[in-house]
N, C-alpha and C positions, 0 to 999 in steps of 0.2 A: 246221215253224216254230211257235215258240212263241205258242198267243194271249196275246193281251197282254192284262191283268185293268182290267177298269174299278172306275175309284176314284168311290168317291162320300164327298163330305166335310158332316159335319151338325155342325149347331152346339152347342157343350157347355150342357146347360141348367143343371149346380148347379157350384158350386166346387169347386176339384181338393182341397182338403182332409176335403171330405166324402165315405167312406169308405161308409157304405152309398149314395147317391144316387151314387155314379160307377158302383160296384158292379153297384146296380140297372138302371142307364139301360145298361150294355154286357149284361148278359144280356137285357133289350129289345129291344136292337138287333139281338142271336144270335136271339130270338124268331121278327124281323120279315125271317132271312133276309140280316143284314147281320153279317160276319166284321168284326172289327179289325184292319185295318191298318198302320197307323201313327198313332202318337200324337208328335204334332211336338215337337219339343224348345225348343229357346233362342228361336225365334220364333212361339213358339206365341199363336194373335189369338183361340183359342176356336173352332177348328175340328178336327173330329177326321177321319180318315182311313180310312174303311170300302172294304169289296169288297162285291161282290152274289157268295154265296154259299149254295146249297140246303142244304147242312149244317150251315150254324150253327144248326140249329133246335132239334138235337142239343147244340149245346154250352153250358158255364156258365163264366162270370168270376170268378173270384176277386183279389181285392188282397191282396199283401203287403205290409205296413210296411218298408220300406229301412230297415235298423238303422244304417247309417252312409253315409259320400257316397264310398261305394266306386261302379268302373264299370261296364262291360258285361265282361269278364273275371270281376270276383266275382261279378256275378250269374249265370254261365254255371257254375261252380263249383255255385253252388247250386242253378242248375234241375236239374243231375245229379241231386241226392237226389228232386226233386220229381216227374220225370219217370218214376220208379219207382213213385210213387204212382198215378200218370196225369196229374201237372199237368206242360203245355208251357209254359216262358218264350214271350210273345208281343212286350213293349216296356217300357217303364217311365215314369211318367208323373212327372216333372222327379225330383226327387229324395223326393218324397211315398210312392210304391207302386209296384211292382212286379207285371206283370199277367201273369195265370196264365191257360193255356182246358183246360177237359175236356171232350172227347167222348163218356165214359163215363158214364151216368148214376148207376151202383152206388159211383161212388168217394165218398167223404164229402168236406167242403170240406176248404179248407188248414188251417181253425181250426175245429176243435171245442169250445174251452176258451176260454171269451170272457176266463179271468183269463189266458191267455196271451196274447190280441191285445192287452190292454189292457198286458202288460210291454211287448210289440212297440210298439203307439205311443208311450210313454216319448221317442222317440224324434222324435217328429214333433212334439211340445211343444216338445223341444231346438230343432229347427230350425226351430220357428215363431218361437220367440224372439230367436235367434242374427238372422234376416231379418229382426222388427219391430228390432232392435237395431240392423242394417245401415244402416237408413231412417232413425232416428234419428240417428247419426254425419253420413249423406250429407246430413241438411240441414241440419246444425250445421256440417258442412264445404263446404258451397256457399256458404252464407251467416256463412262465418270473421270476413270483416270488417267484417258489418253487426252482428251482434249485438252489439261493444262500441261501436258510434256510436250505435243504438239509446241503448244506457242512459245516453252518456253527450255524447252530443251529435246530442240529437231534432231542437231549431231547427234545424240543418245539411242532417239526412236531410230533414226536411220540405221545406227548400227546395230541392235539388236534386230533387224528385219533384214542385215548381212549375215550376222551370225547364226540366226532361228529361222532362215529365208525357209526349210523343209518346212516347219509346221507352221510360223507366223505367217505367212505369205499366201497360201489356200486360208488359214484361219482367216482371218482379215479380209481375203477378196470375196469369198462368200458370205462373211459378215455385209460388207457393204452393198453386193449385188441383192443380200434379202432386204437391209435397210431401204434401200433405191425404192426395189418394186414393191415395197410396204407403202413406201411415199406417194411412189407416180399414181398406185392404185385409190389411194388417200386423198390426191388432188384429183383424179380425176373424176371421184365417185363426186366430191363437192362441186367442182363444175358442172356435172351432168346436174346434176340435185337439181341446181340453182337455174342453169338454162330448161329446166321444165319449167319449174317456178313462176320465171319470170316470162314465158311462154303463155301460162294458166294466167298470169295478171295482166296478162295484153289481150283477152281474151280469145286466144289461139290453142288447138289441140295441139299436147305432147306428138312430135314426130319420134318416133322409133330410131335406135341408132341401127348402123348396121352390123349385121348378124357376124361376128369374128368370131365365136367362142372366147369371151374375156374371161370369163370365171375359172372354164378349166386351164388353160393356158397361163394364166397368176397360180394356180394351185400348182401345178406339173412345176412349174421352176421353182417355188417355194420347197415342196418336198424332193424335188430333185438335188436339188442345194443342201439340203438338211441328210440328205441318204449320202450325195457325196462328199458329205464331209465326218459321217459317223463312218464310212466305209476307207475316207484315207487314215484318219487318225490310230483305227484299227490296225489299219496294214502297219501303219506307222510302229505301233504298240507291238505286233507279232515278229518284224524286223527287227527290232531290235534299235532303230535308229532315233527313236526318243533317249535311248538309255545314254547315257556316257560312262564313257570307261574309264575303269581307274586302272594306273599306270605303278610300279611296283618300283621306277627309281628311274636315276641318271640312265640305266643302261635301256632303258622305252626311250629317252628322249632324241628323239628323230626331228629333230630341228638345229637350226645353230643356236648353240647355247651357251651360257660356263656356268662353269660347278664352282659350289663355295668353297673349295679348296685353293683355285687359282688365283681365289684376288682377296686374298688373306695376307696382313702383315707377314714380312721373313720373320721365321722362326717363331709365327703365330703356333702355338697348340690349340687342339680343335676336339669340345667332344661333341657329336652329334646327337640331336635327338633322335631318339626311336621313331620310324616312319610313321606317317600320317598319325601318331601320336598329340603331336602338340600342332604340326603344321595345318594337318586338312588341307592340302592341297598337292592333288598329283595326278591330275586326269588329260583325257584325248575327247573331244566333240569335233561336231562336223556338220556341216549344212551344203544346200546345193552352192551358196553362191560363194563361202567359204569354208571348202573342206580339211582345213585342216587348224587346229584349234586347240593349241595345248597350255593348259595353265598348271606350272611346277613350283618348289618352293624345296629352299634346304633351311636347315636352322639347327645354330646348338650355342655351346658357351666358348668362349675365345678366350687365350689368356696369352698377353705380350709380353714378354721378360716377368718382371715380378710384377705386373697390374693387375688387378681384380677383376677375375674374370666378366667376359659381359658377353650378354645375350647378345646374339649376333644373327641375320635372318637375311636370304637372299630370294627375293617372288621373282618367276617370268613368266610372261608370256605373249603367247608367238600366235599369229594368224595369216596364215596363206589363203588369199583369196583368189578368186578366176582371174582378174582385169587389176592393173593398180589403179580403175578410181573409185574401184569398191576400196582397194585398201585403205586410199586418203580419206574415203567417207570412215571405213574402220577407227583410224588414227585421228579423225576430229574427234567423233564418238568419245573417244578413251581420253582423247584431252579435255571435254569438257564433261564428261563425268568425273575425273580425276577430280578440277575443281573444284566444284557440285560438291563432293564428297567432302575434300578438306574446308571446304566453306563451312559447310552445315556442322562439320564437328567443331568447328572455332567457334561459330556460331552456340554451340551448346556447352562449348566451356566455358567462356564466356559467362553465359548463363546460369552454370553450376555451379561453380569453382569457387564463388564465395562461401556454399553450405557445406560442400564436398571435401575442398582444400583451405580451409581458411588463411592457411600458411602460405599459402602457393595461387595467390590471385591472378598472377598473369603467366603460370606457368606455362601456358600453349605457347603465347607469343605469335605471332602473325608468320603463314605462309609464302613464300618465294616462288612465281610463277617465269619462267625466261622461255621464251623461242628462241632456241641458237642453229648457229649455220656449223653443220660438220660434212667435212668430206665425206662423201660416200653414202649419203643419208637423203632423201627426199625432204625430208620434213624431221624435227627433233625439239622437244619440249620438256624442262626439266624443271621438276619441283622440287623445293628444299623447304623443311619444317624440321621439329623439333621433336622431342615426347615432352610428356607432361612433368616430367622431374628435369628438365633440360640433359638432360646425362648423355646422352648422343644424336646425334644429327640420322637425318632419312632424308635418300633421296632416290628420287622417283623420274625415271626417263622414259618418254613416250615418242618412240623413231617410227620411221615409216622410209621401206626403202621398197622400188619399184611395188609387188604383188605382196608383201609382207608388213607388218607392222608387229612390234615388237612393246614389252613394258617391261622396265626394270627396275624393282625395285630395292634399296639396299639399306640397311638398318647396318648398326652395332660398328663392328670395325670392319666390315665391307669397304673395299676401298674403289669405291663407286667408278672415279674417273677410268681406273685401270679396267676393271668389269665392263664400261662401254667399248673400251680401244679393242678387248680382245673379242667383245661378240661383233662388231662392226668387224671385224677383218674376216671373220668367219660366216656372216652374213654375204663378203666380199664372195667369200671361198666354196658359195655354196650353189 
């Protein structure tokens, strides 16, 4: 029966792009009595793979430069020539070097002629570049559709990382912390590359960097990062605080509010629709940096003396943040997305409305944007537009007082003016 070879696995002390210090540290190992074994591939954490061997005392390492990202076939090909020399293909350490052992001591190394290792690494410049290149791409393409909100709608991002600060906020910091050390690891494997290189063409030996353990130390935070963020998102998921809850009427709403009954023409009748039937909109969220987060909605048919009834519909909503300059970040947020919004639908009607509405070519009509000054109010911005048959007016107020921000929105025969005067007092009163 075959005995079976005990492995001992030691942790790599310098970077796999350093070309003497890997060098050096496996002929240490042959020194100490410890054969190479295997040197782990695609999941390699910085642990290398030895045997306890009496005759590695006898032997020496050598690296070769991988000239291209051929496999284990073209390098079998080429240990042919080497094994004539006296060097045995042992494994190959990612696509960096190629690892050589002689037991012979008379044989000379693989490279005698430091201006020919230095063609040889040519090579490992190439693909240090090609991989800070790869890094590059991968976080301009994780983050595709943040980069154009970034420049060009900040208030937005700002506020959705008030409102979503529980999960955007770890999302995003250990997005960038793995981006960073993708990078630094990226740059600095190219600098090291090139300062051999250019070492080998001044005709000087590769000095060894020193021994930090950079391999496992890049692995440990990378999987650190990736474990604590599978492991909050979970808690996140088993709490309950991804979820939002839906709110069942007027009598949840735990904020200062009004009801669409209060700012309804005298002797308006009102029938209401059936909840969350046509509205969709009646819930409670929350976040660390803004807990408390309610967006409601009432809506039915109005009908004044003998007028024809009309759709009539009243949105709010309310956010209390920790500080009020989260709120005025909140309240920019909501005013330029507000815009954003009515832009781009004017913008596609515009566009439509000659195949859609042939009748009705300018029915949008252009939006009405005002910053006004009200007692009582930090900040208060009010939009006025139309619907697309002109039939009644919307308007749409975005206040901000101390820790709150507020949006109200009022369609049909809403009598918008009086709807601001009574939630402002109640905003006063709260």
């Amino acid at each position: 029966m075959a005995r079976k070879t005990h492995q001992i696995k030691k942790w790599l002390p310098c970077p796999l792009w350093d070309f003497a210090g890997l060098q050096d540290w496996l002929n240490e190992q042959a020194q100490a009595g410890y054969a190479l074994e295997k040197w782990p591939g695609f999941w390699f954490i910085g642990r290398v793979i030895f045997r306890k061997d009496p005759s590695a005392v006898h032997a020496r390492y050598c690296l070769d430069p991988i000239q291209e990202h051929f496999g284990i076939a073209k390098l079998r090909e080429q240990e042919a020539g080497y094994r004539e020399l006296g060097w045995h293909y042992v494994d190959k350490i990612q696509n960096y070097y190629a690892i050589y052992r002689c037991d012979d001591p008379r044989v000379p190394d693989l490279y005698t002629d430091l201006e020919s290792l230095s063609w040889a690494m040519k090579k490992q410049v190439r693909i240090a570049c090609l991989r800070l290149l790869f890094w590059l791409v991968w976080a301009a393409v994780l983050f595709q559709d943040e980069w154009p909100r970034l420049l060009h709608e900040r208030e937005a991002v700002v506020m959705e990382l008030i409102l979503h600060s529980d999960v955007l906020i770890p999302l995003y910091a250990i997005l960038l912390i793995l981006i960073l050390n993708a990078l630094f690891h990226g740059i600095n494997t190219l600098r090291g590359v090139r300062r051999i290189r250019a070492r080998l063409r001044r005709g000087e030996q590769p000095i060894p960097r020193p021994r930090r353990y950079p391999e496992p130390l890049h692995n440990l935070v990378d999987w650190s990062l990736l474990g604590a963020l599978v492991l909050y998102l979970g808690c996140l998921g088993l709490s309950g605080t991804m979820r939002t809850k839906t709110l069942s009427g007027p009598e949840e709403w735990a904020f200062p509010h009004v009801t669409l009954e209060e700012v309804l023409p005298a002797g308006a009748t009102f029938q209401d629709y059936v909840h969350q039937g046509v509205l969709s909109s009646d819930t409670f969220d929350r976040s660390w940096l803004a807990p408390e987060q309610y967006d409601v909605a009432q809506g039915g048919m109005v009908r004044v003396g003998d007028a024809v009834q009309q759709e009539t519909r009243l949105y709010q909503e309310s956010v209390r943040t920790l500080t009020p300059s989260l709120a005025q970040a909140v309240y920019r947020g909501r005013v330029a997305s507000q815009h954003r919004s009515l832009e781009l639908y004017r913008l596609n009607w515009e566009k439509n409305a000659p195949y859609l509405h042939p009748n009705l070519p300018n029915a949008y009509g252009e939006f009405q944007e005002e910053a006004l000054s009200y007692p009582g109010l930090d900040g208060l911005t009010r939009f006025t537009y139309r619907n697309l048959d002109q039939s009644a007016a919307n308007t749409v107020y975005i206040g901000w007082e101390d820790n709150r921000v507020f949006v109200l929105r009022c369609s049909g025969a809403v009598d918008s003016e009086a709807a601001l005067d009574l939630l402002v007092q109640r905003l006063a009163q709260d």
